[in-house]
C-alpha positions as CSV (number, residue, x, y, z in Angstrom):
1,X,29.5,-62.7,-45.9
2,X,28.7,-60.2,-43.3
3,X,25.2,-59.2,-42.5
4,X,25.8,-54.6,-42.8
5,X,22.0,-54.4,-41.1
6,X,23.2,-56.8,-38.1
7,X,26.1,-55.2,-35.9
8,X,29.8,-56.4,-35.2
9,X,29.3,-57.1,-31.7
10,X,32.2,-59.9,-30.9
11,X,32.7,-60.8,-27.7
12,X,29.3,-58.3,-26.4
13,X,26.5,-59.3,-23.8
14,X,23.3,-57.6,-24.6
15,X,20.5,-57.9,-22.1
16,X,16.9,-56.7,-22.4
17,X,14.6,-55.7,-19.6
18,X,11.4,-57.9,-20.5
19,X,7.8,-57.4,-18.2
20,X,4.5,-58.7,-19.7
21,X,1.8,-56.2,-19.3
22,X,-0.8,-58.4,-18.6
23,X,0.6,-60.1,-15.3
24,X,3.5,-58.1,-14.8
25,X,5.9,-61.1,-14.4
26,X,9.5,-60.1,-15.5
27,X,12.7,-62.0,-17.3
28,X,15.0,-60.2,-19.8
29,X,16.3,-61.6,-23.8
30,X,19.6,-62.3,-23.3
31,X,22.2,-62.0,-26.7
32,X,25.7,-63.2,-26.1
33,X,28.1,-62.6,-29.5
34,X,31.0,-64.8,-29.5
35,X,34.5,-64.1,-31.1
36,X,33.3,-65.2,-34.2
37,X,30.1,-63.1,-34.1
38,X,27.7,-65.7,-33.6
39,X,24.9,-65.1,-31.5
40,X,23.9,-67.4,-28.5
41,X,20.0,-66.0,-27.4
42,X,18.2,-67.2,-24.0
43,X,15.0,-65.7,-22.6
44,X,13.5,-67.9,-20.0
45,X,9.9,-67.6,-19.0
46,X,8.9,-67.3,-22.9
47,X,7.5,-69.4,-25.1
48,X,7.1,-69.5,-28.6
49,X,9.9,-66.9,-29.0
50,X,11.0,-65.1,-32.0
51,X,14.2,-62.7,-31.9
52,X,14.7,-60.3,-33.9
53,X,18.6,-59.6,-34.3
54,X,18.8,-56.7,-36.2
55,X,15.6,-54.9,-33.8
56,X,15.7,-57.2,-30.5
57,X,13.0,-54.8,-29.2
58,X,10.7,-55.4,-32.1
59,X,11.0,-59.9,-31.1
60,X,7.7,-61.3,-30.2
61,X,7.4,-64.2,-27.2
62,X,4.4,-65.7,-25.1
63,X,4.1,-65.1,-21.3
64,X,5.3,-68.2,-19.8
65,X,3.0,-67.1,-16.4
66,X,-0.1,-65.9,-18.3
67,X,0.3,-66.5,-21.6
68,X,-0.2,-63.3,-23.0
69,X,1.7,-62.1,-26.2
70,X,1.4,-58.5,-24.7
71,X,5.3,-58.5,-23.9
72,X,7.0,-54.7,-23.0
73,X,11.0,-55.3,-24.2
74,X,12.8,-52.4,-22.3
75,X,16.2,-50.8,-23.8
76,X,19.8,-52.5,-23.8
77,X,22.0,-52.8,-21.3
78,X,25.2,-53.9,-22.2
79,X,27.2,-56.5,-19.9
C-alpha cells in the first residue's frame, strides 16, 4: 500500500540545513529514497531523534554539543 500523505520520491536525496539555536553548532537531516521508495535517514550530531517523513521540518532531535532541543531545520535542498 502506498502512503498518499508521504511522496514518491525514488531514487531522491533530501538534505536539511539543521543549526541549534542555543550553541549554534550545525549538521543537516539527511533522507535518501531508494528505488523501492524506502527511506534511509542520518543526522549526525543528534540525539534522541525523531523524523518526521511526511513534515521533515516539523522532526524533533537533541543538540549533540549542548543538548538543547531548540533545533532550527532550514528548507530542502535536493541532491
Amino acid at each position: 500500500m502506498i502512503d498518499p500523505f508521504v511522496p514518491s520520491k525514488t531514487g531522491q536525496t533530501d538534505a536539511y540545513p539543521v543549526q541549534c539555536r542555543a550553541c549554534g553548532d550545525k549538521t543537516e537531516l539527511v533522507l535518501r529514497w531508494n528505488t523501492v521508495g524506502e527511506v534511509r535517514k542520518a543526522w549526525d550530531g543528534v540525539g534522541k531523534a525523531r523524523v518526521n517523513l511526511r513534515q521533515p521540518r516539523m522532526s524533533t532531535g537533541q543538540c549533540g554539543q549542548c543538548g538543547s532541543n531548540d533545533l532550527a531545520i532550514g528548507a530542502v535542498r535536493i541532491a
